[in-house]
C-alpha positions in Angstrom: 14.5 0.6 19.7 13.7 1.6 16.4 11.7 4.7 14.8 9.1 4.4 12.3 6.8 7.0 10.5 4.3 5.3 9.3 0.9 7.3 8.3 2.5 10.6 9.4 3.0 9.2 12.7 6.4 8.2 14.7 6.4 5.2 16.7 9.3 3.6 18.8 9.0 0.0 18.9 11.1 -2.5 20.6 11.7 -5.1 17.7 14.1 -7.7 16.5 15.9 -5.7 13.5 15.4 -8.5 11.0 11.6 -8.2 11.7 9.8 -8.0 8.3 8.0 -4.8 8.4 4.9 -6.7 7.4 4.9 -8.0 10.8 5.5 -4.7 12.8 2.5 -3.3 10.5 0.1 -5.8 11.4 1.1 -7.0 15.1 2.7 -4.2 16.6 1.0 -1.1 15.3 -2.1 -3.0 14.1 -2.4 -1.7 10.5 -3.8 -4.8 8.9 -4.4 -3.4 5.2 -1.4 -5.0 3.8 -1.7 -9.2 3.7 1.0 -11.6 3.8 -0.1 -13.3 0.3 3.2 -15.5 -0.4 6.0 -14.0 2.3 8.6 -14.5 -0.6 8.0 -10.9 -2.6 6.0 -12.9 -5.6 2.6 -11.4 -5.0 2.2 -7.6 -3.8 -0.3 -8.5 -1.1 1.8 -6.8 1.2 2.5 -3.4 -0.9 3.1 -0.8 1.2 4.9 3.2 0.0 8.4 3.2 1.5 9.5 6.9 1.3 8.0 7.5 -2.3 8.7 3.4 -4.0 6.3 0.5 -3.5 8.0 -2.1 -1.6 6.6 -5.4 -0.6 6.9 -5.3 3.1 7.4 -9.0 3.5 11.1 -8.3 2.2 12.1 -5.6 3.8 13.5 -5.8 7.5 12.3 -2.9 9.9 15.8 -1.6 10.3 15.7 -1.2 6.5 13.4 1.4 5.9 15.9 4.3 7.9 14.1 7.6 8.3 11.5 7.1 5.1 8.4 7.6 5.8 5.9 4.3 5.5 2.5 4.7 3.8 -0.5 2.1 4.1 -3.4 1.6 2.4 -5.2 2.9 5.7 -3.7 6.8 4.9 -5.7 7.0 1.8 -9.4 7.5 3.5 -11.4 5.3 5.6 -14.5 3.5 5.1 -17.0 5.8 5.4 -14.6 8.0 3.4 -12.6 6.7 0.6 -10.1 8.8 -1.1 -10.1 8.8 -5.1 -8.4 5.3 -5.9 -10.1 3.5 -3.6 -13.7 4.8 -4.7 -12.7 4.2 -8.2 -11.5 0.4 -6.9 -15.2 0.6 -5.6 -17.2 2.1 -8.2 -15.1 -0.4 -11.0 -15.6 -3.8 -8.7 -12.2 -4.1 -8.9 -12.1 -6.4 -6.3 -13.4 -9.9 -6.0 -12.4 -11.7 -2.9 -9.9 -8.6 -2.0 -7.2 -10.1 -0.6 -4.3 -8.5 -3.1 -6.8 -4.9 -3.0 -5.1 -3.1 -0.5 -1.2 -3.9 -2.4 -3.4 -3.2 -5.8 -3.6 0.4 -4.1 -0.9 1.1 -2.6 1.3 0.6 -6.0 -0.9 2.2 -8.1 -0.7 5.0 -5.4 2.8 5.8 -6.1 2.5 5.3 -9.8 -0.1 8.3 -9.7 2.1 10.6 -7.5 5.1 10.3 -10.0 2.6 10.3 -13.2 -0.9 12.0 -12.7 -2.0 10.7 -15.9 -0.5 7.8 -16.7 -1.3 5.9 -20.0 -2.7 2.4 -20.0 0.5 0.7 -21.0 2.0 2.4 -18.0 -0.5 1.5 -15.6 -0.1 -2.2 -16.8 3.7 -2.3 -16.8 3.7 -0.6 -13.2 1.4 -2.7 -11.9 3.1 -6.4 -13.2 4.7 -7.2 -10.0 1.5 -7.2 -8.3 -0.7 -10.2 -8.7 -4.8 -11.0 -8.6 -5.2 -14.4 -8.4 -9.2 -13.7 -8.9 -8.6 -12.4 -12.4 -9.6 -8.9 -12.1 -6.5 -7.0 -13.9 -8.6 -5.6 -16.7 -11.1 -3.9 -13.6 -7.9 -2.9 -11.9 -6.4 -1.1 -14.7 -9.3 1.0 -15.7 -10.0 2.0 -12.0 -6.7 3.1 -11.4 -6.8 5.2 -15.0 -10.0 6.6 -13.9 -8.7 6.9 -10.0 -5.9 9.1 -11.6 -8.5 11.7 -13.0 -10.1 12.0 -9.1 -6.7 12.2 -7.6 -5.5 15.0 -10.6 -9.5 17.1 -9.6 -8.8 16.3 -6.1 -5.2 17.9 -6.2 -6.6 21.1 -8.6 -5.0 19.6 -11.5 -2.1 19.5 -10.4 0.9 17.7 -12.6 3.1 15.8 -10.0 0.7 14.4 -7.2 3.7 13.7 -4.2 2.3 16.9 -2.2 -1.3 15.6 -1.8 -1.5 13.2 1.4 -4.4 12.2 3.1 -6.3 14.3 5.1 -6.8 12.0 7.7 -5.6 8.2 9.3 -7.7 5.7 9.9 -7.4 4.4 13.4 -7.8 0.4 12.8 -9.3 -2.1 15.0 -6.8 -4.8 16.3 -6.9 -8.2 14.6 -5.3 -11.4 15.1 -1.3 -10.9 14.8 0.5 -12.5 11.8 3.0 -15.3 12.9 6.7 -14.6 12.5 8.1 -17.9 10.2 11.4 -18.4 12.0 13.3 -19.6 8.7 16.7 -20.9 8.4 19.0 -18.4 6.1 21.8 -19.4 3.9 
C-alpha cells in the first residue's frame, strides 16, 4: 500500500511501486487534468506540483513522490469557478486544442508561488520544458504574466504566493483509464 496527498487529500492505494504517477492520477483516483502527451518527459502534458517543483508525472514512479504533497490542475478552481491563472488562460485564448493546458498551468503555478511577479524572460525560461505543439507560447506567456497580478490581488499582495491554496477540489467525473505500457528496461 502506498500513501498519497494529492489535492489536500490522503489516499491508500494498492499499486505496483514502479507505477508512473500519471497512471494512479488518472485511473485510480480519476484526476484526468494531466495528459500523457509523449510518456518519455519531452512534453509537460502531464505537469503536475510535487511538494513545491513541477515534475512530469509520466517519470516519476508513485513510490517516488514520499510524503510530498501532489497538486493537479483540478486544485486551482473548477469550471464554474476558475482560480486566477486559469481565467487569465481563458480570457488570453491561451489554449487552442488544449491538450498541453492543464501542464501549461500547473508549471506556471509553481513558477508564481516562488516569484509573484515574475519578468517575461522568466516566465519564458521557466516555462521551456513544457511544449504547445498548437503554437500558442506567445498567448501563454502573457496569460500567465497577467495570471500572476490576479494571484498577487487574490493573495493581498502578497510577495511569496506558497501559502495561498485553493479553496476548494474539484470532484472529477471518471474517464476512460490510461493504459500502463509494459516496457522492457535496460
Amino acid at each position: 500500500m502506498i500513501t498519497l496527498t494529492v489535492n489536500g487529500k490522503a489516499h491508500e492505494l494498492d499499486v505496483d511501486p514502479s507505477t508512473p504517477l500519471l497512471y494512479v492520477l488518472r485511473n485510480q483516483l480519476q484526476l484526468n487534468g494531466a495528459k500523457f502527451g509523449c510518456g518519455l518527459g519531452q512534453c509537460g502534458a502531464c505537469t503536475v506540483i510535487v511538494g513545491d517543483a513541477p515534475l512530469f508525472s509520466c517519470q516519476v514512479p508513485v513510490a517516488a513522490v514520499g510524503a510530498r504533497p501532489v497538486r493537479t490542475v483540478e486544485s486551482l478552481g473548477t469550471p464554474e469557478r476558475p482560480g486566477p491563472l486559469q481565467q487569465s488562460f481563458i480570457d488570453h485564448q491561451a489554449a487552442q486544442c488544449g491538450y498541453c493546458i492543464a501542464g501549461m498551468i500547473m508549471r506556471a503555478q509553481a513558477l508564481l508561488e516562488r516569484n509573484p511577479a515574475p519578468t517575461r524572460a522568466e516566465v519564458v525560461a521557466h516555462m521551456e520544458p513544457n511544449l504547445c505543439r498548437c503554437g500558442t507560447h506567445m498567448r501563454i506567456v502573457a496569460a500567465i504574466v497577467d495570471g500572476a497580478e490576479g494571484l498577487r490581488a487574490q493573495a493581498g499582495g502578497a510577495t511569496h504566493l506558497s501559502s495561498l491554496r485553493p479553496a476548494e477540489l474539484v470532484e472529477q467525473t471518471p474517464t476512460a483509464a490510461v493504459p500502463h505500457p509494459r516496457r522492457k528496461r535496460q
